[in-house]
Structures are given as C-alpha cells and as structure tokens.
C-alpha positions in Angstrom: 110.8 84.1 121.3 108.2 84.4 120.4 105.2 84.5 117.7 102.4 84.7 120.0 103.5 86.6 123.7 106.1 89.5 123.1 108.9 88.3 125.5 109.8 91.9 126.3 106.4 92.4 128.3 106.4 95.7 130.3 106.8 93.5 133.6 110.0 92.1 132.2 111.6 95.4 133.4 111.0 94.2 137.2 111.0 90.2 137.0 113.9 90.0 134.1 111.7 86.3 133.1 113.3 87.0 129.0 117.2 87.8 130.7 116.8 84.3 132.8 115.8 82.4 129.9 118.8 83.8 127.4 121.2 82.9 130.5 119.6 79.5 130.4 119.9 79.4 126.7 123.6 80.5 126.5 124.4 77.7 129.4 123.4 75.4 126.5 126.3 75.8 124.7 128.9 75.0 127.0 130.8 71.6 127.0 131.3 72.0 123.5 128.2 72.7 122.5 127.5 75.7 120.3 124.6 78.2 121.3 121.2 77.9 120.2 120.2 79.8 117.1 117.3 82.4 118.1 115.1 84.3 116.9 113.1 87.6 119.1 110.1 88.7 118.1 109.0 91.8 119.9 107.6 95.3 119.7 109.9 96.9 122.6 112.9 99.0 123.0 113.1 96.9 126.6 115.2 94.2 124.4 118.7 97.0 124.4 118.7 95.9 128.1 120.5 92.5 127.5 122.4 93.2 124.6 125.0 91.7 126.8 123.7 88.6 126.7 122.4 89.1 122.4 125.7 89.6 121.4 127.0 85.9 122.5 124.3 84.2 120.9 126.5 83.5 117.3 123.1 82.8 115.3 120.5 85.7 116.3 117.9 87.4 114.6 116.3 90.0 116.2 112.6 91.0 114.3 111.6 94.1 115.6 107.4 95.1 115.2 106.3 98.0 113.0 103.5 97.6 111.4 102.9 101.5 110.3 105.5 104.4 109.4 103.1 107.0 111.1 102.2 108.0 114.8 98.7 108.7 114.6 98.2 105.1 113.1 99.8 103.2 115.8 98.5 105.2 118.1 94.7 104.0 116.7 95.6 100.7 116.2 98.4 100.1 119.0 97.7 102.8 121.8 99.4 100.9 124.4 102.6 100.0 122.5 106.1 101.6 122.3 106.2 104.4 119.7 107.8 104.3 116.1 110.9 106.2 117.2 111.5 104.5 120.6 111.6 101.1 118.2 114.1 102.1 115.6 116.0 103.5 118.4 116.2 100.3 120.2 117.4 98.6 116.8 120.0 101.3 116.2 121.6 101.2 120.0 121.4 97.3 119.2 124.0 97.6 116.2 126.1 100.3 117.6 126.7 98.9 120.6 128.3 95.3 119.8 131.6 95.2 118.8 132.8 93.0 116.1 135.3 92.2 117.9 133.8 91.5 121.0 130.9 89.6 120.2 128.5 88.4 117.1 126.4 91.4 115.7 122.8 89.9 114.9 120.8 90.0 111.6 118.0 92.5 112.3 114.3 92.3 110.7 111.8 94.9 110.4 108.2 93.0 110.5 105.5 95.3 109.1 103.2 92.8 110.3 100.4 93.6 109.8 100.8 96.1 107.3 99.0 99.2 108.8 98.4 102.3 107.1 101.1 105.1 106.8 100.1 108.2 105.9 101.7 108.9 102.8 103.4 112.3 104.3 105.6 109.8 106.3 106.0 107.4 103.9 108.9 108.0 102.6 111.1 108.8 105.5 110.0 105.6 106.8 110.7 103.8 104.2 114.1 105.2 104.2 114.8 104.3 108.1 114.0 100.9 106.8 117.5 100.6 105.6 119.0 100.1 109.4 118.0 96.1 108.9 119.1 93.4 106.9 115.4 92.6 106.1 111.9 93.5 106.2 109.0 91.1 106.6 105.3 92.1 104.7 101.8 90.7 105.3 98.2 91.6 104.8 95.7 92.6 107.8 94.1 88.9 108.4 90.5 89.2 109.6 91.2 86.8 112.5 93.7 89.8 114.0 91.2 92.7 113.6 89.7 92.8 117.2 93.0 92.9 118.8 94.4 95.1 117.0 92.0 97.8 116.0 89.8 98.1 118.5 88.2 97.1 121.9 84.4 97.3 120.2 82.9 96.6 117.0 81.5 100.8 117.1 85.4 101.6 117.5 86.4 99.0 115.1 84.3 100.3 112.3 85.0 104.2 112.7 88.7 103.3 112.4 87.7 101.7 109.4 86.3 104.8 108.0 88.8 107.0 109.1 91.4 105.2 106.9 89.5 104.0 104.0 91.7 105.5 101.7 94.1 102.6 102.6 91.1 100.1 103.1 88.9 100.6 100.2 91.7 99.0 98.3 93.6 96.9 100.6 95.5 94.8 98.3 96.0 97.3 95.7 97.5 99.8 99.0 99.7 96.4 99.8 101.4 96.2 96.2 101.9 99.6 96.0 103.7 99.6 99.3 105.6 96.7 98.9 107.1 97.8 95.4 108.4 101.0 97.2 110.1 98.9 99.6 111.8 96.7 96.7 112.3 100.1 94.8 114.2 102.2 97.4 115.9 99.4 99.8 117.9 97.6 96.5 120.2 96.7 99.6 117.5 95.0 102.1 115.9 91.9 101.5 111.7 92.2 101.2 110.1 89.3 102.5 106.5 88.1 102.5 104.6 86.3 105.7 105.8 83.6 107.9 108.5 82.6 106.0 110.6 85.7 106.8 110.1 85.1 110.2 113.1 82.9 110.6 116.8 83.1 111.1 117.8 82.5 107.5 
C-alpha cells in the first residue's frame, strides 16, 4: 500500500478507506493464520492515526516519502504535500508509541524518491535525522515523473530547472555525492538504491 496512490489521501481523515482495509487485513490472520506481511508507502503524517492497528501487523514496513532535506524544495516541487518536519514527526510518534511489549515495532524506510535537491545549508542536519529509520531508499529523477512533480506547465517546469541548476547541471555527479554522505554518516542505516529497497526485507 501502495506504489502508485498514497493510501493516506487527505480524504482518508473523513472516510477511514486505509483503517478498513488494515482491519480487513488483520482479520486474515485469524484461525491460525499469521497476518499478512505489509508494506506503506506514503508521504503523510495521517498514517500515526492507526498505529493501533500497525503495531499488530508482525511483518510491517512502513516507507515514509522525502525526497528533499529542504523546505523551499518541496515546497517547489511538492506544494500540496505534508512538510519535512510534519513527516519525521509522524515516523518518530510511530516508534515511540508501540511498546515492545505490547505489540511488533515496524522496520521504518526513508524513500528519497526522487532524489530532489537539498540545499546544502540543510544537508547535513538532514542527513543526520536520517538516522530515526532502519533504511533509506535512493533513486534518480526519471524523466517520465517530471510533469507531476515539478510543475503544472512546461514555462514552470523549466524556471525550476534553472532555479536549481546547481543540482541539475550535474545530476548524477549531485546523486553520488549525496549518496556517499548517506553511506558516510549513517554506518548504522542501511542505503538502498531503487525498487529493490521498496520491500519488506
């Protein structure tokens, strides 16, 4: 839940369409059944609302959207979308707020997916709030996403191309450099690359 449709829409606050379909899910594993293993993919802070429910799923990973360390960036790129803080936030009420001994703590992702800019004032504090998850999932700007997520016209789309052009002008060379501060300062977190750190293992 899910790679294409965030399941934590802003109308899940009123029709609670995401809750149902966990209750559904943990119904599975009675009879002697275990409960599914999930994985959430989503951008919102709406998910700390049924960590009553996240806690009893025994294999859950949670990947929670980031793609930039700095406001101004999402805010070109992602107007509409929760802000950095609000996100971490969600993440940290998420793994203080199940007990060990009262239910299963999930794995946590952070998916910097795409990799946006971050303006390197922020850089480093970001990286370091990075350390709250057990992993954090890399990949490269396709050209298939750029319409949805830069811009709503191809005017728009290319002034926010030249407004960060330092990153840009060098895309894959800004990607390596990123990603080996990542492996550099989180020793402790696992750095993964594209789908493949979309899973639960």
């Amino acid at each position: 839940m899910s790679s294409v449709t965030d399941p934590y829409q802003p109308l899940e606050s009123k029709h609670q369409l995401t809750r149902r379909l966990l209750e559904v899910m943990l119904d599975m594993g009675i009879d002697g059944y275990p409960t599914p293993t999930l994985v959430i993919q989503t951008r919102s802070p709406i998910i700390t609302r049924d960590i009553d429910y996240l806690q009893r799923f025994k294999r859950l990973r949670i990947n929670m959207s980031i793609p930039t360390g700095s406001e101004l960036v999402r805010k070109d790129f992602e107007p509409r979308s929760p802000s950095i803080k609000a996100r971490l936030n969600a993440i940290t009420k998420i793994k203080q707020s199940i007990d060990y001994f009262k239910g299963f703590v999930p794995k946590i992702s952070i998916t910097i997916t795409p990799l946006l800019p971050t303006l390197p004032t922020d850089e480093a504090a970001f990286i370091n709030k990075l350390a709250i998850a057990d992993r954090v999932v890399i990949q490269t700007f396709h050209a298939s996403q750029s319409r949805s997520l830069i811009a709503s016209t191809r005017q728009e789309a290319e002034e926010i191309k030249q407004k960060y052009a330092w990153w840009y002008d060098d895309e894959k060379l800004s990607y390596m450099k990123f990603k080996e501060k990542l492996v550099s300062r989180l020793p402790s977190v696992e750095i993964m690359e594209g789908k493949e750190g979309f899973g639960y293992e």
